[in-house]
C-alpha positions in Angstrom: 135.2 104.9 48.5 131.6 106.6 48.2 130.5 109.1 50.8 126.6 107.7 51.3 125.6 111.0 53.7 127.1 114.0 55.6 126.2 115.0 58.8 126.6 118.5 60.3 126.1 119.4 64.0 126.7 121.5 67.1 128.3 118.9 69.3 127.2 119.0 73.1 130.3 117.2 74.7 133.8 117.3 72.9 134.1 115.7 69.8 136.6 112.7 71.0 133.7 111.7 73.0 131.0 112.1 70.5 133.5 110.0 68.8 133.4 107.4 71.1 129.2 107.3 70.9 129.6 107.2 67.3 132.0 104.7 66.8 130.7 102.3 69.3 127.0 103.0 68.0 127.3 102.3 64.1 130.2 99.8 64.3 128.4 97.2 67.1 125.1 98.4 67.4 124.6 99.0 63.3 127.1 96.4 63.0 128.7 98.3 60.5 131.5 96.6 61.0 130.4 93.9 58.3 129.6 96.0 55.4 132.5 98.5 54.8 130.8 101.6 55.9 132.6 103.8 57.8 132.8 107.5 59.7 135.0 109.6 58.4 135.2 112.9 60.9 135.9 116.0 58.1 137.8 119.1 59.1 135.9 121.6 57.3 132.8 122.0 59.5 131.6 125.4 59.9 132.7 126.8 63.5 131.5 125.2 66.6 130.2 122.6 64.5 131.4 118.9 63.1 131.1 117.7 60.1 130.8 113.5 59.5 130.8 111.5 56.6 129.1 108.0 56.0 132.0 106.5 53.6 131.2 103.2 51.9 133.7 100.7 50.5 132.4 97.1 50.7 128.9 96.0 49.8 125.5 97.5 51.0 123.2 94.5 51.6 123.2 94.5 55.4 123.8 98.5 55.6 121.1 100.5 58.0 120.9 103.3 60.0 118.5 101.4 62.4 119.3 99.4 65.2 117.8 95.7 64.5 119.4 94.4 68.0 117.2 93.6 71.3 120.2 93.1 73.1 120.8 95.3 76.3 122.6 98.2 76.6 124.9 97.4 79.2 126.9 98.7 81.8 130.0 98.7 80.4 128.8 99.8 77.1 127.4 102.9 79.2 130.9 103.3 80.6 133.5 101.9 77.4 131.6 103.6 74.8 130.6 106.5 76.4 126.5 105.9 76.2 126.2 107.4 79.6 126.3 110.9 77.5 123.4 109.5 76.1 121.9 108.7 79.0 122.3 111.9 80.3 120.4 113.5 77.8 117.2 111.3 78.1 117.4 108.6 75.1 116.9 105.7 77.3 113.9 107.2 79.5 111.2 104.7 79.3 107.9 106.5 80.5 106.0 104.5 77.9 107.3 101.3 80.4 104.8 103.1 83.3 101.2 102.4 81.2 102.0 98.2 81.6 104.9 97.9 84.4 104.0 94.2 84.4 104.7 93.4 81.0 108.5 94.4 81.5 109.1 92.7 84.9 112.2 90.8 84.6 113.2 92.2 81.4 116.9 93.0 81.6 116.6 95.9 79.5 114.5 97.6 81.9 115.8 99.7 84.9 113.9 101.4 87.8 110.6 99.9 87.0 108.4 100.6 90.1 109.9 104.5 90.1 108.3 107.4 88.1 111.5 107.3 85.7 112.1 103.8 84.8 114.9 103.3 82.3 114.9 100.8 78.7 118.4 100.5 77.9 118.0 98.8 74.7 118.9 100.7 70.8 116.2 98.1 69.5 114.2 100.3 66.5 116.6 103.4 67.4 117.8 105.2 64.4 121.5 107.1 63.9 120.0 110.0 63.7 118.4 110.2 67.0 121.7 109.0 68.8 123.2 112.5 66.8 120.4 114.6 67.8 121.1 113.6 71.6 124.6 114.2 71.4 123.7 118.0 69.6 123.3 121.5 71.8 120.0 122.3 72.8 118.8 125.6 70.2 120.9 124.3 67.3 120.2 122.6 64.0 121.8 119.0 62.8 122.0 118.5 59.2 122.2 115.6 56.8 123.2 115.9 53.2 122.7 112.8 50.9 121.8 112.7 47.5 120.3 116.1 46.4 118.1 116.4 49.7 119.0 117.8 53.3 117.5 116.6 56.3 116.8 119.5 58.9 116.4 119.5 62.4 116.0 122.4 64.7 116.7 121.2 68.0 115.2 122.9 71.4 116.0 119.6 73.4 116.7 116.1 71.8 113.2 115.1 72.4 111.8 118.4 71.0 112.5 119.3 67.8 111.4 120.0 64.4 112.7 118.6 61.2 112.2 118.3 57.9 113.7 117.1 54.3 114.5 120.0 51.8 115.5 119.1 47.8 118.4 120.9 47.6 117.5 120.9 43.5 114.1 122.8 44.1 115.8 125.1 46.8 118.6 126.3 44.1 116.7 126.1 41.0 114.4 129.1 43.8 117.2 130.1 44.9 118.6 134.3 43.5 122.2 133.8 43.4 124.3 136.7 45.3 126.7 138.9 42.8 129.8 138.0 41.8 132.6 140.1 42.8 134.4 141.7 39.2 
């Protein structure tokens, strides 16, 4: 088995819930299922933080981190999978929906159109790595290792952040390395 990515983050809810979100997320919704990719939750996370690995043992042809699906997100997914954490956080406010209200009428996905907080429950174009910076405490920074790069993001609030991708290559080859103890 081949560990494609690592992610690192300060959780905001417990981790057997973020587990739940996670799970439910990259298994259904990435349909992850079908490709042999798996989470594998690592023990050796730095303190307050969790540490998860994107394992791979089947093939890779259908393998994404985006969600292709225009299904809804339902109400027992925001109950059975725990989305309602996600929810709670902001990732399905639909704002955007209040510039053409009438272009969503009757669209399932949508919720509280007419109100100045409509909702579009949908994971359509979504990415893993928004989910995770949703489910991370506001002022902390989520982490993603694959290859020799590092994907950084500082996180005030899951919708304001500020990341970036790092060589980790360049960044040692910079880096002066602390003494060594004799």
């Amino acid at each position: 088995m081949a560990t494609l990515a690592t992610y690192v983050f300060k959780p905001r809810y417990p981790k057997e819930m973020m587990g739940m979100v996670l799970e439910s997320f990259t298994q259904y919704w990435l349909n992850w299922c079908d490709t042999g990719v798996h989470l594998h939750w690592r023990n050796d996370a730095p303190d307050g933080y969790v540490k998860v690995d994107i394992d791979v043992d089947g093939h890779m042809d259908q393998y994404s981190e985006t969600c292709w699906s225009e299904a809804p997100v339902g109400s027992h997914d925001l109950t059975d999978s725990m989305f309602v954490l996600l929810d709670q956080t902001g990732f399905f406010d639909g704002e955007w929906l209040l510039e053409d209200p009438e272009a969503w009428t009757g669209d399932e996905r949508v919720s509280g159109l007419g109100t100045d907080k409509p909702k579009f429950y949908s994971f359509f174009e979504r990415e893993l790595d928004e989910v995770i910076r949703h489910m991370c405490e506001d002022g902390s920074r989520m982490m993603c290792f694959w290859s020799d790069k590092i994907f950084m993001c500082d996180i005030e609030t899951p919708e304001s952040f500020k990341a970036r991708t790092v060589s980790l290559t360049e960044h040692a080859l910079q880096m002066d390395l602390p003494p060594t103890n004799p």
